[in-house]
N, CA, C and O atoms as a GROMACS GRO file, in nm:
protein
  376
    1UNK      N    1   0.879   4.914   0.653
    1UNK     CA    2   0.858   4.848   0.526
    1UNK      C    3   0.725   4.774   0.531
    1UNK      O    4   0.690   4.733   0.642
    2UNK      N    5   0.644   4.751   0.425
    2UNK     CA    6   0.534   4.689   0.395
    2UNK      C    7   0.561   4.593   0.421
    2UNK      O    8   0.683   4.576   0.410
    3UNK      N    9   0.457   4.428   0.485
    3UNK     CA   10   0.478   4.372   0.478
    3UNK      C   11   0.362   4.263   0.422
    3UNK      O   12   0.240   4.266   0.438
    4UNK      N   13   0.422   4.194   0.371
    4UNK     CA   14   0.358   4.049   0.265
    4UNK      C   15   0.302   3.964   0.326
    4UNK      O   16   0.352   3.889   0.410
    5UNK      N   17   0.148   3.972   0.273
    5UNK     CA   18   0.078   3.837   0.310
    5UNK      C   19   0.085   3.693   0.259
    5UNK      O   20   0.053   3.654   0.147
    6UNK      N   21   0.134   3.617   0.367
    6UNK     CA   22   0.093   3.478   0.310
    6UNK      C   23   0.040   3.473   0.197
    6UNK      O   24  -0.054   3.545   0.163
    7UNK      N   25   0.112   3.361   0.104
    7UNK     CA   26   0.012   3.292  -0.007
    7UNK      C   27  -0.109   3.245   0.093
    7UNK      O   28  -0.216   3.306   0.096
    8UNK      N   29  -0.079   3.124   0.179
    8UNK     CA   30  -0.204   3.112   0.224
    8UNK      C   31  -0.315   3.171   0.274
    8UNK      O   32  -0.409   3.099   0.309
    9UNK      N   33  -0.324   3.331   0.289
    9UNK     CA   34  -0.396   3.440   0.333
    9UNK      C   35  -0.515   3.478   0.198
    9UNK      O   36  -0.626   3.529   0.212
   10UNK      N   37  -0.451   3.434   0.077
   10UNK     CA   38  -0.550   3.458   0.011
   10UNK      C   39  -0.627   3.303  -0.048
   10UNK      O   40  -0.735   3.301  -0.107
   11UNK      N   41  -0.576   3.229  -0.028
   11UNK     CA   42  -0.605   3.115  -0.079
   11UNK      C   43  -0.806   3.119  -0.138
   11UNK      O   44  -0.852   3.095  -0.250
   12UNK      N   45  -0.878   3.159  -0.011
   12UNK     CA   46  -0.988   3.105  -0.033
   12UNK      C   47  -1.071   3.269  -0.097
   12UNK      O   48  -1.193   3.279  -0.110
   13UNK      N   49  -0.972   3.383  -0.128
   13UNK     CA   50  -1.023   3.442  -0.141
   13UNK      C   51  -1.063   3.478  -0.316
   13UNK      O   52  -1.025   3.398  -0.401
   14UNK      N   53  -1.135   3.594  -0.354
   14UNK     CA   54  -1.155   3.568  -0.518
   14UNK      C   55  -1.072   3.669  -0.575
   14UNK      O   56  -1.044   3.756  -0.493
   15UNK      N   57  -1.022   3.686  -0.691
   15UNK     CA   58  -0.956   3.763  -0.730
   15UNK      C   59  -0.986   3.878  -0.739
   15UNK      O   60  -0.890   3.954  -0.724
   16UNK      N   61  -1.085   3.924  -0.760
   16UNK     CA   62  -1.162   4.081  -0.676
   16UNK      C   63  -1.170   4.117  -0.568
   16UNK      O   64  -1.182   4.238  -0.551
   17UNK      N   65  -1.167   4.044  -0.475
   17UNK     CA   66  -1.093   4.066  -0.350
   17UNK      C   67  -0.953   4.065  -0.346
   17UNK      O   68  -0.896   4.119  -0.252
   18UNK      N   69  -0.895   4.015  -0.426
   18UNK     CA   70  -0.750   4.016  -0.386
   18UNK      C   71  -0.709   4.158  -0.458
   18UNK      O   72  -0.639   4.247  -0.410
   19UNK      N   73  -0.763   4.154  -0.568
   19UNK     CA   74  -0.721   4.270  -0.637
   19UNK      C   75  -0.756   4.412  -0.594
   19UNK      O   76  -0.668   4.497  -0.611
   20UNK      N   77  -0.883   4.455  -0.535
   20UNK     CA   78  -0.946   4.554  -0.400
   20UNK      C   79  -0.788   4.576  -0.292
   20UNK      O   80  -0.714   4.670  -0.262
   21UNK      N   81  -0.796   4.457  -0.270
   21UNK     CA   82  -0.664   4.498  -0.181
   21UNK      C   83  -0.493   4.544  -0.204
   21UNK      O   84  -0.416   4.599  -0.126
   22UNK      N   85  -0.475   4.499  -0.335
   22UNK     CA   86  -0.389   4.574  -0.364
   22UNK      C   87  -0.374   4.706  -0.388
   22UNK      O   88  -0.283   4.782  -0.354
   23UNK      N   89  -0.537   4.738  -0.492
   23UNK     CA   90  -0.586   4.845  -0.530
   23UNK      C   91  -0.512   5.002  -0.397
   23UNK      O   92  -0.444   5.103  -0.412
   24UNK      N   93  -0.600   4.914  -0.250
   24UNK     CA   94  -0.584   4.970  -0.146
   24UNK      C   95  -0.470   5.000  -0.082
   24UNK      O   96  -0.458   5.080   0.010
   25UNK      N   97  -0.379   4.930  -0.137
   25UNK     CA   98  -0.208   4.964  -0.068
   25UNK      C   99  -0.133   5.138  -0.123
   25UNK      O  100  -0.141   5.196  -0.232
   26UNK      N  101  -0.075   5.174  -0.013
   26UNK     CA  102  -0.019   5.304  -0.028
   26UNK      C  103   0.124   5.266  -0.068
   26UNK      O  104   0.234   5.241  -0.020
   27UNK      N  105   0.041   5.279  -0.213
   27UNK     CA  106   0.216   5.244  -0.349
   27UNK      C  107   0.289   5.309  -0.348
   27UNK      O  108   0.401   5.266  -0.373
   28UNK      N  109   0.270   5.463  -0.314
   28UNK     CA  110   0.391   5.574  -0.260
   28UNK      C  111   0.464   5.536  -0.104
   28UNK      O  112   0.578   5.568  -0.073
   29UNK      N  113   0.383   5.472  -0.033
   29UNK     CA  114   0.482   5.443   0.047
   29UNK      C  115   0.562   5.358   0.039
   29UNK      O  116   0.680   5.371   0.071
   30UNK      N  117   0.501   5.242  -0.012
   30UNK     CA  118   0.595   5.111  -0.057
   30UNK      C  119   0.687   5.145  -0.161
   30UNK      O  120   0.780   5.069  -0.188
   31UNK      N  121   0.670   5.237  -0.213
   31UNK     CA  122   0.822   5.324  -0.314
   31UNK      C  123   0.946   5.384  -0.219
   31UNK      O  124   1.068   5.368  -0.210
   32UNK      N  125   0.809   5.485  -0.134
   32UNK     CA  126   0.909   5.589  -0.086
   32UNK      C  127   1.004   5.478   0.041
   32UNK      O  128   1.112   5.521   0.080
   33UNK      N  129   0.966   5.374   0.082
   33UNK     CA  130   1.066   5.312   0.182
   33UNK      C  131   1.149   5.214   0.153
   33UNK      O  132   1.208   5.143   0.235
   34UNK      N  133   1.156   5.205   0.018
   34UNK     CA  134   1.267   5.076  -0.032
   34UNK      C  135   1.376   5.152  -0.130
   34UNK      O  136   1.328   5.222  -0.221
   35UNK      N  137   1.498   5.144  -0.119
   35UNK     CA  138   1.552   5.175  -0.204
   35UNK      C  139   1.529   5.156  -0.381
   35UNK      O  140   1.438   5.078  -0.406
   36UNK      N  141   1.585   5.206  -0.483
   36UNK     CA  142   1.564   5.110  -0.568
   36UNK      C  143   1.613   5.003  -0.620
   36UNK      O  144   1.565   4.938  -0.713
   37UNK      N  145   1.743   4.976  -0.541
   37UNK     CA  146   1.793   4.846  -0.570
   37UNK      C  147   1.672   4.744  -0.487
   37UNK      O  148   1.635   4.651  -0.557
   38UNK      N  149   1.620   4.749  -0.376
   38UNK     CA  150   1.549   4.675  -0.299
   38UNK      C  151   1.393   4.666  -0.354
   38UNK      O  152   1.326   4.564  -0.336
   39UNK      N  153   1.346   4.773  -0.415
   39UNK     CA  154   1.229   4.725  -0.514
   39UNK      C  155   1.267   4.659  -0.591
   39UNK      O  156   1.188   4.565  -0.592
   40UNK      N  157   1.384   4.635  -0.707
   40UNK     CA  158   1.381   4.586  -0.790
   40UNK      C  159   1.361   4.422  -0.736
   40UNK      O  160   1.289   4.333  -0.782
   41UNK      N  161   1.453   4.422  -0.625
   41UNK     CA  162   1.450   4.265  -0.533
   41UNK      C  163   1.351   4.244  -0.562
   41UNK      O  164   1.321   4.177  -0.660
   42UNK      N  165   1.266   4.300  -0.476
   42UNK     CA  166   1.102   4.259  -0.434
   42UNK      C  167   1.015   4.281  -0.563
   42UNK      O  168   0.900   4.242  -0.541
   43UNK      N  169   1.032   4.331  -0.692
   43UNK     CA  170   0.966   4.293  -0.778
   43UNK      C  171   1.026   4.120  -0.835
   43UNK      O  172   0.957   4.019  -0.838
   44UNK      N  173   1.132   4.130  -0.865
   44UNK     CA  174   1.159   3.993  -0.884
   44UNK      C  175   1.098   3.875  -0.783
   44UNK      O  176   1.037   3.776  -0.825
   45UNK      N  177   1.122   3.900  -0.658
   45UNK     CA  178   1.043   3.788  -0.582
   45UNK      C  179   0.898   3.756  -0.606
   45UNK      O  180   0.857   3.640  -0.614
   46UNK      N  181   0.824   3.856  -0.617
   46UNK     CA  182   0.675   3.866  -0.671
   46UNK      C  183   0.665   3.838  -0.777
   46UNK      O  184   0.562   3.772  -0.790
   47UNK      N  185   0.717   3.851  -0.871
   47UNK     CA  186   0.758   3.791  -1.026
   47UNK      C  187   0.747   3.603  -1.022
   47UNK      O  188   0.669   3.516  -1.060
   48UNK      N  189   0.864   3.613  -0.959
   48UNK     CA  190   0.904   3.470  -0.927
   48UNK      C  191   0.803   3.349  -0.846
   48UNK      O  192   0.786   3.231  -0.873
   49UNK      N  193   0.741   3.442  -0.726
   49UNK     CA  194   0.612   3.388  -0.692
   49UNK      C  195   0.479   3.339  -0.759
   49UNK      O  196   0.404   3.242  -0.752
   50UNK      N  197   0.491   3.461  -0.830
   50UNK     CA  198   0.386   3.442  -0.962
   50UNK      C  199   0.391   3.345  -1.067
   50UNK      O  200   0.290   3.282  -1.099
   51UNK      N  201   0.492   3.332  -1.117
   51UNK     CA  202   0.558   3.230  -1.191
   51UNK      C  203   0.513   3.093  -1.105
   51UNK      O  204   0.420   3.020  -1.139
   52UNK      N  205   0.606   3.070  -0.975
   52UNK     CA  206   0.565   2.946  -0.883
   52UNK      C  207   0.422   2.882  -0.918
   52UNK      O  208   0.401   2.778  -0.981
   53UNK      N  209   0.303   2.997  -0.843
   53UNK     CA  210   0.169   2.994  -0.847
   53UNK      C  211   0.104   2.952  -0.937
   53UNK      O  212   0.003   2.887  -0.909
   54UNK      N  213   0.135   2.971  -1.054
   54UNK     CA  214   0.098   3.018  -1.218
   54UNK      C  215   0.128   2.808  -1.162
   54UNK      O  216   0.050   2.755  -1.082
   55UNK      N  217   0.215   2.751  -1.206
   55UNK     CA  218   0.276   2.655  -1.242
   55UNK      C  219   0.204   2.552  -1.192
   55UNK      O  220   0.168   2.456  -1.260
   56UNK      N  221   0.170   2.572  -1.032
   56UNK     CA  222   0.135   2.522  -0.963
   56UNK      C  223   0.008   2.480  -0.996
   56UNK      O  224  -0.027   2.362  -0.986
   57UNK      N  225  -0.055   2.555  -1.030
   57UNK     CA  226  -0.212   2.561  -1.096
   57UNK      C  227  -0.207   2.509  -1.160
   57UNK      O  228  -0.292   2.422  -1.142
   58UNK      N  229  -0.137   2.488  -1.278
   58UNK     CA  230  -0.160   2.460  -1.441
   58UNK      C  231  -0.120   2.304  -1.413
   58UNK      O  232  -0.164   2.221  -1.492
   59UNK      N  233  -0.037   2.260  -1.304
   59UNK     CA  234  -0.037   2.084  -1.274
   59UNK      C  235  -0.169   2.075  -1.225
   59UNK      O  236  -0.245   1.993  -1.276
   60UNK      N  237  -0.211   2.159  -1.120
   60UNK     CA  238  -0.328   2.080  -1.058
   60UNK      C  239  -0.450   2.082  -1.172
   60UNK      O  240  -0.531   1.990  -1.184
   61UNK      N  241  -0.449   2.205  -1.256
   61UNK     CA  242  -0.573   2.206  -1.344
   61UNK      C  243  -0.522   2.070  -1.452
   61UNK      O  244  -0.596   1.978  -1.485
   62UNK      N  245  -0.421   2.081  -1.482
   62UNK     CA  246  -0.402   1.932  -1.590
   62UNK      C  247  -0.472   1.810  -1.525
   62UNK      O  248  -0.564   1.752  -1.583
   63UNK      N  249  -0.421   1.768  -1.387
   63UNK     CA  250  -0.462   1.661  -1.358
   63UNK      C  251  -0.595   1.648  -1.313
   63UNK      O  252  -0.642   1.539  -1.279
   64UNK      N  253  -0.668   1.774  -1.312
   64UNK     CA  254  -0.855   1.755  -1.311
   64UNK      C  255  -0.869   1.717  -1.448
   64UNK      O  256  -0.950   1.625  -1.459
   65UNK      N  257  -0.816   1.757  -1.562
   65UNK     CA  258  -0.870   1.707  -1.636
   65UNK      C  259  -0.901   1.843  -1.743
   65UNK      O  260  -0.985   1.831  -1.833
   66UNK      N  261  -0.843   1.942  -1.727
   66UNK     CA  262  -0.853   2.088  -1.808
   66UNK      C  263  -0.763   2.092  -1.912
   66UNK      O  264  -0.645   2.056  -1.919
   67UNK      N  265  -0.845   2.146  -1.998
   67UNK     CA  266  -0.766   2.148  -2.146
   67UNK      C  267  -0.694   2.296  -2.164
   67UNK      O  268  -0.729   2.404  -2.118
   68UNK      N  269  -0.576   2.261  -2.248
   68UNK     CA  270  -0.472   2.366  -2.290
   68UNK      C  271  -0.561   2.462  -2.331
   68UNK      O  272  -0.492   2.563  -2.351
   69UNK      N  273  -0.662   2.484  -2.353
   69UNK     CA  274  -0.777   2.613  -2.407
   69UNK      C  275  -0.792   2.682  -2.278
   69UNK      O  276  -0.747   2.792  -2.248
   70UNK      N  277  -0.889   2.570  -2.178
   70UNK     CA  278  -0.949   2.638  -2.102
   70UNK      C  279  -0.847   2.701  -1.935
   70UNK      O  280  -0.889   2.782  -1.852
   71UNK      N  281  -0.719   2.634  -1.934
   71UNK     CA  282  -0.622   2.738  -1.852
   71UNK      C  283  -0.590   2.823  -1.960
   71UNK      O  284  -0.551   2.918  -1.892
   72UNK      N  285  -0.574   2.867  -2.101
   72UNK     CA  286  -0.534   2.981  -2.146
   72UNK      C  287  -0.612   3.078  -2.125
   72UNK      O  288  -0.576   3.195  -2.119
   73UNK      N  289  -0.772   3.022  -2.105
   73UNK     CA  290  -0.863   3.116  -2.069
   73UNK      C  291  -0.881   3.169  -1.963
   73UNK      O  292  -0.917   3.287  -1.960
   74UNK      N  293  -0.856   3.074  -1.818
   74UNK     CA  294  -0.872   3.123  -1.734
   74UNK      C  295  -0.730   3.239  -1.689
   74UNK      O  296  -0.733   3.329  -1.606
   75UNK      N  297  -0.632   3.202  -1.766
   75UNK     CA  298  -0.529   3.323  -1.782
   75UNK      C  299  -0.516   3.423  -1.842
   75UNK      O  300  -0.459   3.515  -1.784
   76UNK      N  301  -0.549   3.436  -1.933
   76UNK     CA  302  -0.596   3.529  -2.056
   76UNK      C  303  -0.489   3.538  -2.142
   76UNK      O  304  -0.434   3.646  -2.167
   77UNK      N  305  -0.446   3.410  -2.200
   77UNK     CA  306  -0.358   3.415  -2.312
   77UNK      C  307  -0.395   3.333  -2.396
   77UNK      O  308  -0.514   3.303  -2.407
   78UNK      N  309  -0.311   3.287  -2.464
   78UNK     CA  310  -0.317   3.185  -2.565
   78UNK      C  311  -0.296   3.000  -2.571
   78UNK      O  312  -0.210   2.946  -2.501
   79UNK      N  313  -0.344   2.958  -2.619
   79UNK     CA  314  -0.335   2.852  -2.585
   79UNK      C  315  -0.216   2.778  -2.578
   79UNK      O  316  -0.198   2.684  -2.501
   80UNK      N  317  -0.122   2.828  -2.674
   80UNK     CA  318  -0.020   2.836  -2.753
   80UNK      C  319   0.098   2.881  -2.651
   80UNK      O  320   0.195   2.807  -2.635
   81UNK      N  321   0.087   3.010  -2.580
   81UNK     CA  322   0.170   3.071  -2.514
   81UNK      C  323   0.151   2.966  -2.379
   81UNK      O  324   0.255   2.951  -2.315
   82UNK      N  325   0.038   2.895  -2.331
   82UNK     CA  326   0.088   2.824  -2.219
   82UNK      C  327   0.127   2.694  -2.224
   82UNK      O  328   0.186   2.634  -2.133
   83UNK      N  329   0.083   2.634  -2.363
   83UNK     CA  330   0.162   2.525  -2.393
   83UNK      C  331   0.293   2.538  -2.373
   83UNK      O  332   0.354   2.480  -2.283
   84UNK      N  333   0.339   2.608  -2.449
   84UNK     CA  334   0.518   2.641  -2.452
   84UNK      C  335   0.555   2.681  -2.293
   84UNK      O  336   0.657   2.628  -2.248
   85UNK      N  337   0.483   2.764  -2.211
   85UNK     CA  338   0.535   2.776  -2.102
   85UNK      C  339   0.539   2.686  -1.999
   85UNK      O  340   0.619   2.681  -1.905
   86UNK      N  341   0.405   2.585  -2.037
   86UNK     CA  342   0.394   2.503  -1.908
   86UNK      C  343   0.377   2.349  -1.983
   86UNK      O  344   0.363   2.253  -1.907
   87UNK      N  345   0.378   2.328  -2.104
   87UNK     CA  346   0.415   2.185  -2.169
   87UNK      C  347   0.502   2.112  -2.103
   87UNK      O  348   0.460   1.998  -2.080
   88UNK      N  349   0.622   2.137  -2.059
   88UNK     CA  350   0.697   2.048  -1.995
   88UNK      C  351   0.664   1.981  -1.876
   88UNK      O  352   0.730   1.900  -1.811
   89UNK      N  353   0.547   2.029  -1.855
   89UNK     CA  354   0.481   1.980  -1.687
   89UNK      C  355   0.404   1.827  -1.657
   89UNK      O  356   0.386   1.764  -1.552
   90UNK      N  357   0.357   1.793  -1.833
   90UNK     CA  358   0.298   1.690  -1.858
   90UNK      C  359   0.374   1.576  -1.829
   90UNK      O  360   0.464   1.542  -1.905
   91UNK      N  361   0.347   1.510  -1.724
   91UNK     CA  362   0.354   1.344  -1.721
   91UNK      C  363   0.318   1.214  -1.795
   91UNK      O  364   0.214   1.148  -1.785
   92UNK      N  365   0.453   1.184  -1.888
   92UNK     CA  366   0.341   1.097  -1.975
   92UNK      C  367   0.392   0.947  -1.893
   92UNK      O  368   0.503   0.906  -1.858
   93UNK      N  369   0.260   0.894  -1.883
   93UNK     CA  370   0.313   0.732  -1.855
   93UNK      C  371   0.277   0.670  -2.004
   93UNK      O  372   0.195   0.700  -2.090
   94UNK      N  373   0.403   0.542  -1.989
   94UNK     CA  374   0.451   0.435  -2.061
   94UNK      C  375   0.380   0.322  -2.084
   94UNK      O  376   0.429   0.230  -2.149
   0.00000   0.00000   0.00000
């Protein structure tokens, strides 16, 4: 079975590099050796990771000081769509 790099493995790297390397993975093999109940697993975990990551960001970019525009941009959605997804993240003090 394929195996998964650390989040921290890519940390310092750029998303063209990260994406090169997926590019590079033998997707027929990573098919042909998992069942499909066990891909479906492992898409959900990667799903779910993503989600994590995603989240993770969007606190640390709030508290630099980044506006609901400019993480929609650096995501490529709407401003709108990450409000609603990640609005609840905001800390308001009293």
């Amino acid at each position: 079975m394929t195996e998964v790099a650390s989040v921290g493995a890519y940390k310092d790297r750029t998303c063209d590099e990260i994406t090169d390397d997926r590019v590079d993975l033998d997707k027929r093999a990573a098919v042909d050796d998992l069942t499909p109940n066990d891909g479906f697993r492992a898409v959900q975990a990667l799903r779910s990771l993503a989600d994590e990551l995603e989240a993770e960001h969007v606190v640390q970019a709030l508290a630099e000081g980044w506006s609901w525009a400019q993480i929609a941009e650096a995501l490529d959605v709407t401003r709108q769509a990450v409000q609603k997804k990640h609005g609840h993240r905001i800390v308001r003090e009293h």
